[in-house]
C-alpha positions as CSV (number, residue, x, y, z in Angstrom):
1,X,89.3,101.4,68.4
2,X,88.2,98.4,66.4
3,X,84.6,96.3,66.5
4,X,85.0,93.5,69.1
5,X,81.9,91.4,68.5
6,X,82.6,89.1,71.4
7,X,83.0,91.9,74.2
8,X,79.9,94.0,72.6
9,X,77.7,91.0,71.4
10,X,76.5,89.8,74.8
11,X,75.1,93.3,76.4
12,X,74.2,94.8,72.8
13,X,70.3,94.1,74.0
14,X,71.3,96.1,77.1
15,X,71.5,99.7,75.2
16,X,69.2,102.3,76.1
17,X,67.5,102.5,72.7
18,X,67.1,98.8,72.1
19,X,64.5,99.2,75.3
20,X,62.7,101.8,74.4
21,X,59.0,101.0,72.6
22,X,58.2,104.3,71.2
23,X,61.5,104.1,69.2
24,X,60.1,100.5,67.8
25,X,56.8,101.7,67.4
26,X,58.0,104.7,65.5
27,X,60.3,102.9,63.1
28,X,57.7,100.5,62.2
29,X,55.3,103.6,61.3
30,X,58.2,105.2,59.3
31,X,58.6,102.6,57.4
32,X,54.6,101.9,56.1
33,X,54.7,98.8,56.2
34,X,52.8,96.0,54.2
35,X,51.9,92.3,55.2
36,X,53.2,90.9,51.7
37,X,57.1,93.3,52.1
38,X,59.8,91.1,52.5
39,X,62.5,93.6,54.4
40,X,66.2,93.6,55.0
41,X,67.2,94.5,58.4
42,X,70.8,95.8,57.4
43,X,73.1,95.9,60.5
44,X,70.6,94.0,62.5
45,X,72.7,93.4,65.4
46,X,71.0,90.9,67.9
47,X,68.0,91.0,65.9
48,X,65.8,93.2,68.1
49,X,64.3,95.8,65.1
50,X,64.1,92.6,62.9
51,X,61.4,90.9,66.0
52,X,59.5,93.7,65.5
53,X,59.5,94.4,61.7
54,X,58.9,90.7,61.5
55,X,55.3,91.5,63.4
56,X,54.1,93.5,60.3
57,X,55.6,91.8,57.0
58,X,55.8,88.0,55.2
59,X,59.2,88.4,55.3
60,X,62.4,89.9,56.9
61,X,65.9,89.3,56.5
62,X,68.7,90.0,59.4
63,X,72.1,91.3,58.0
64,X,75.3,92.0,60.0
65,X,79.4,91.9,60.2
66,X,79.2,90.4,63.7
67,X,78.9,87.1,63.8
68,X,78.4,87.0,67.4
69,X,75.7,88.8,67.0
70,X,74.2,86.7,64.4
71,X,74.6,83.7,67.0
72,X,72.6,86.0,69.8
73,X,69.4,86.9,66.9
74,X,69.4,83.3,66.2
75,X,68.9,82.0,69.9
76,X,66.9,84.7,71.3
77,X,64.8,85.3,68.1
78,X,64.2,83.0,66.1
79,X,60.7,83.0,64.2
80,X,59.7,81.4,61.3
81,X,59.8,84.9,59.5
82,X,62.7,85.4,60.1
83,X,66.2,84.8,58.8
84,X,69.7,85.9,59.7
């Protein structure tokens, strides 16, 4: 089975996990974050983890295969901290 980012793309915000706000607040404590941290979000999918990692650093950089994907972050989150 191969990646198909134009079938997975539009319900990718529709996973279980991508819901759930202990997973997001749990990641962000994991990861200690600092105001000044400029972070990569590798495999950032629609963007989701990136929203919220952008709520605690200067800085945060989306990265993914899926160009569909990218086009999804970049409508449905696009702040001034962030980049995809």
């Amino acid at each position: 089975m191969t990646w198909d980012g134009k079938l997975r793309a539009p319900n990718y915000d529709k996973l279980e996990w991508t819901n759930r706000e202990e997973y997001n607040s749990l990641l962000v404590k994991a990861c200690n974050l600092k105001s000044k941290y400029h972070v990569c979000d590798i495999g950032t999918g629609t963007g989701k983890v990136a929203e919220e990692l952008a709520k605690y650093c200067r800085k945060v950089t989306g990265v993914d295969s899926s160009e569909e994907m990218l086009e999804i972050a970049r409508k449905k989150r696009n702040k001034i901290n962030i980049s995809y």
